[in-house]
C-alpha positions as a Python dict, from the first residue, in 0.01 Angstrom:
ca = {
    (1, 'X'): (0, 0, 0),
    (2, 'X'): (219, 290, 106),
    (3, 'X'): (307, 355, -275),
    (4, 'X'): (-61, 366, -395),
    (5, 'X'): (-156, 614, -75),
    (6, 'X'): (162, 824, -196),
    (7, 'X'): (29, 810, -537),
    (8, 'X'): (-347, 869, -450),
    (9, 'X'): (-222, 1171, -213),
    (10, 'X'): (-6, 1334, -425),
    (11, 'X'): (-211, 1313, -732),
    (12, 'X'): (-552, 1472, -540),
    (13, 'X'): (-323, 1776, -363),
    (14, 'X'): (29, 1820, -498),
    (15, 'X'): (23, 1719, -868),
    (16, 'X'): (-378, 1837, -937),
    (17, 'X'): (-369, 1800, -1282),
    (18, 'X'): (-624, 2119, -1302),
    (19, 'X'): (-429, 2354, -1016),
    (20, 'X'): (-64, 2221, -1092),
    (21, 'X'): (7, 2051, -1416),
    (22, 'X'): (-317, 2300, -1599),
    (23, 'X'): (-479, 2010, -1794),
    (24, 'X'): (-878, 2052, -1819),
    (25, 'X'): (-839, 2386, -1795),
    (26, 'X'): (-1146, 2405, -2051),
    (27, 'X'): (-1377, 2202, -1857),
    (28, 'X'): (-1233, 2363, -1541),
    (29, 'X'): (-1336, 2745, -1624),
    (30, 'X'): (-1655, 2657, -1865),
    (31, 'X'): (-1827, 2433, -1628),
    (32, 'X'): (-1730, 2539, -1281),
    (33, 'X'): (-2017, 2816, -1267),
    (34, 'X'): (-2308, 2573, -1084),
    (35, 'X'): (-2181, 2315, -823),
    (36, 'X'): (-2421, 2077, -996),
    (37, 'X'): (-2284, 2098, -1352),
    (38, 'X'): (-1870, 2107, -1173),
    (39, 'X'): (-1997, 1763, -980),
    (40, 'X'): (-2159, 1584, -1296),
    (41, 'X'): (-1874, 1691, -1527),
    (42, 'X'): (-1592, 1574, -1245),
    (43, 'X'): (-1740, 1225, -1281),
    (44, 'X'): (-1762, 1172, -1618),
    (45, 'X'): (-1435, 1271, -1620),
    (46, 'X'): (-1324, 1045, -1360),
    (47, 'X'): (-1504, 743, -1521),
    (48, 'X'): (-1395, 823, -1872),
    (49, 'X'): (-977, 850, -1694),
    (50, 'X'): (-1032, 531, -1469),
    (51, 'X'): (-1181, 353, -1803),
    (52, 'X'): (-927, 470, -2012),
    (53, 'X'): (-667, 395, -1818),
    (54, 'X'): (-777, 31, -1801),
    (55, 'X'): (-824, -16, -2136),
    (56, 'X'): (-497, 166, -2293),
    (57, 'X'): (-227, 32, -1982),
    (58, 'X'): (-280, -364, -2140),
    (59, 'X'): (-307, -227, -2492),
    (60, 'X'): (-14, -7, -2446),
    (61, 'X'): (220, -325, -2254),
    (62, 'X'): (74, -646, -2459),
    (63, 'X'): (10, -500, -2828),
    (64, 'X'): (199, -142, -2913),
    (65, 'X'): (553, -263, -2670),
    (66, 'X'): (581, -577, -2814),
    (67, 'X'): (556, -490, -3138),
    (68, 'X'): (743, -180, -3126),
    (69, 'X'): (457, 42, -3199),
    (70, 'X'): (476, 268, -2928),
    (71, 'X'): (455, 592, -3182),
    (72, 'X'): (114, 487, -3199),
    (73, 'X'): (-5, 535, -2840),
    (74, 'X'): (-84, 879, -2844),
    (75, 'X'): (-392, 812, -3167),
    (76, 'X'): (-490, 478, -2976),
    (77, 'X'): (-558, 619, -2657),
    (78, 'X'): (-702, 891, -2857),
    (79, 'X'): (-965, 645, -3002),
    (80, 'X'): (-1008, 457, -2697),
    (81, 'X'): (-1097, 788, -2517),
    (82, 'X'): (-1341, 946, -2753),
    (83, 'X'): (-1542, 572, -2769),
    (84, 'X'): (-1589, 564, -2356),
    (85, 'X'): (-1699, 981, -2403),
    (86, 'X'): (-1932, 823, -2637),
    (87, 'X'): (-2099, 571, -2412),
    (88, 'X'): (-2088, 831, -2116),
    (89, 'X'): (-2283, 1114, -2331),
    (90, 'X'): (-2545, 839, -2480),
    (91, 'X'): (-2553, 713, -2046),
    (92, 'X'): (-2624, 1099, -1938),
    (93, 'X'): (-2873, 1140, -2212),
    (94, 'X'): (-3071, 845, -2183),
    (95, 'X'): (-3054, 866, -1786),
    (96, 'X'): (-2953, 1198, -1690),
    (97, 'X'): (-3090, 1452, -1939),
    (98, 'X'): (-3110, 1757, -1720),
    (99, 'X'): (-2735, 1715, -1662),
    (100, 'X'): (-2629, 1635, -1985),
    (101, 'X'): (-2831, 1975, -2102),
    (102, 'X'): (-2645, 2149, -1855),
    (103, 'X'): (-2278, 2016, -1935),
    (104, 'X'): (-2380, 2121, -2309),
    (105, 'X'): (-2058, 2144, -2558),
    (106, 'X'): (-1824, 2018, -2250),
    (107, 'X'): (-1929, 1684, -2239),
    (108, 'X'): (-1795, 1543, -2604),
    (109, 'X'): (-1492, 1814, -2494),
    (110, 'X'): (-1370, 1494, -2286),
    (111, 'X'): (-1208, 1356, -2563),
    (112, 'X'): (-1014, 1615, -2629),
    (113, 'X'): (-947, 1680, -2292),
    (114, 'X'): (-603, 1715, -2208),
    (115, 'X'): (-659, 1559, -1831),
    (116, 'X'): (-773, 1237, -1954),
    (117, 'X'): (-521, 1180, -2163),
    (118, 'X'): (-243, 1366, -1990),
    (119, 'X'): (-350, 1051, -1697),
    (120, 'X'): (-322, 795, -1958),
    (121, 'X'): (23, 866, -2077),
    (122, 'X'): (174, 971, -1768),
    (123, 'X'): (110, 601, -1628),
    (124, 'X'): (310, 512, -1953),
    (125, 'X'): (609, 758, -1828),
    (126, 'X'): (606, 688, -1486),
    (127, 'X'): (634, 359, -1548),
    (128, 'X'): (300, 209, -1324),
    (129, 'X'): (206, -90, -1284),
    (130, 'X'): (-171, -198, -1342),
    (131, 'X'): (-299, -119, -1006),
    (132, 'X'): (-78, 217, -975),
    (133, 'X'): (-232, 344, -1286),
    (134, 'X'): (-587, 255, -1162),
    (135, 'X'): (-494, 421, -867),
    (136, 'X'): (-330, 717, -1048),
    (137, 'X'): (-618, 787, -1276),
    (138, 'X'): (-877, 754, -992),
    (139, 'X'): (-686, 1035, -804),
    (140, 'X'): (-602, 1233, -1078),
    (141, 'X'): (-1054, 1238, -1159),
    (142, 'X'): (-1054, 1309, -746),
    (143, 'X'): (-834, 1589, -770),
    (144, 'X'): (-1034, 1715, -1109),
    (145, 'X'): (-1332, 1687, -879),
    (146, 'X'): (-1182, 1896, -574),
    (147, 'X'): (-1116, 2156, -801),
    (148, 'X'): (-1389, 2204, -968),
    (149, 'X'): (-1621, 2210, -633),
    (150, 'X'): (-1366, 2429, -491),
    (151, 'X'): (-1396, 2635, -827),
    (152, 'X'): (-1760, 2649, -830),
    (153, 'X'): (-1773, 2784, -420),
    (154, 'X'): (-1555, 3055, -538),
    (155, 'X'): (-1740, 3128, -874),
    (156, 'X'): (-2061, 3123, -676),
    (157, 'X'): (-1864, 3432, -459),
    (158, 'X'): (-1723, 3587, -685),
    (159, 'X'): (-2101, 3645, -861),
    (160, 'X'): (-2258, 3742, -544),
    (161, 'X'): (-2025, 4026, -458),
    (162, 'X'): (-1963, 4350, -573),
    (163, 'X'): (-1635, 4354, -752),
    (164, 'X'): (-1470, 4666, -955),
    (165, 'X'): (-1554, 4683, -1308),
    (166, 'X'): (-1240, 4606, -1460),
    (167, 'X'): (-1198, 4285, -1277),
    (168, 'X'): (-1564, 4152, -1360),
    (169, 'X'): (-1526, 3846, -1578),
    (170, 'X'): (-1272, 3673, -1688),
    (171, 'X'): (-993, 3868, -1494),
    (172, 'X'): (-1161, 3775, -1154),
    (173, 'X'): (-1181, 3448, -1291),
    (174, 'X'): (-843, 3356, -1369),
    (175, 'X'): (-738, 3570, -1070),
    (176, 'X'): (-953, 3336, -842),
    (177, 'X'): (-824, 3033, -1024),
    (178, 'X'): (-452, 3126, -939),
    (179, 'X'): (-501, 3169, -577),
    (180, 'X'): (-672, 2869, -558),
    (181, 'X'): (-346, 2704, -739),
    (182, 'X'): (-118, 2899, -505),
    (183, 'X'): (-284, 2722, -212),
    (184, 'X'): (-223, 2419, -373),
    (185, 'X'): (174, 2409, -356),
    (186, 'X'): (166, 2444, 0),
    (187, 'X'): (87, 2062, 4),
    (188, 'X'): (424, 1986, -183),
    (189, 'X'): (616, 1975, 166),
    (190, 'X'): (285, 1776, 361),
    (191, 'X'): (292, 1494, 179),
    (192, 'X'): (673, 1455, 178),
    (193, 'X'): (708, 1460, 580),
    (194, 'X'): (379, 1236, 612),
    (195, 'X'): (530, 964, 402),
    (196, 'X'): (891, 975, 432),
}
């Protein structure tokens, strides 16, 4: 239990994948202008990692290991991927149209989306069991999900108040988005002395 809380933990705050290891970056600056469109994109993305990861771990250990076909994994999990964006878009459009207007090109982005599979293949490297890599990939969507709320807050700011000319835009953007990484690492050394 201690090794999934360690996992969970450190995947939300010290090893975001968006504020410290800069996968989704795409989804992360594109979609984090309205708090609604930043929450509806987070969970697709979390469902599309926590599927993925269940579906390429056992393909991955019983079928590409085995029979040495691990060059493979990287197209597989590709294909597994863009099939569970697939059902999520047809889901949001059937059920959800308003927000799958409003997450526009972004939402078939997933696939290529370097968070998803950046989870998928670090469970391979790291070496996690089953339930770690659930666990992994849930936190890794959580963490997606912090940031982009915490993203949108700031967005929603940074709109709303005057700010010089040659800082409206992107630079205030990316300038917002570094601070908010910044404040990140300071959870590096928390999670260490809670755990150890």
């Amino acid at each position: 239990m201690k090794e999934i809380l360690i996992i969970l933990m450190s995947v939300i705050l010290v090893d975001n994948f968006v504020l410290s290891k800069f996968l989704g970056i795409c989804p992360f600056l594109g979609v984090s202008k309205k708090l609604n469109s930043a929450v509806g994109m987070s969970f697709a993305v979390t469902f599309v990692m926590i599927m993925a990861t269940a579906v390429t771990y056992p393909i991955y250990r019983h079928l590409l290991k085995p029979f040495k076909l691990e060059y493979l994994q990287t197209i597989v999990f590709i294909l597994v991927i863009a099939a569970l964006v697939q059902l999520v878009e047809i889901s949001l459009k059937k059920y959800v149209p308003i927000l799958h207007r409003s997450l526009g090109i972004y939402l078939p982005l997933i696939t290529t989306n370097c968070a998803v599979l950046g989870a998928v293949l670090l469970n391979i490297k790291e070496e996690y069991t089953y339930i770690q890599s659930i666990f992994n990939a849930m936190g890794a969507g959580i963490g997606f999900l912090l940031a982009m709320v915490l993203f949108s807050g700031i967005r929603q700011r940074i709109e709303h108040n005057p700010i010089p000319i040659a800082f409206k835009g992107v630079p205030s953007i990316l300038m917002a988005a570094s601070i908010v990484a910044l404040s990140f690492m300071g959870f590096g050394g928390i999670i260490e002395n809670i755990f150890n």
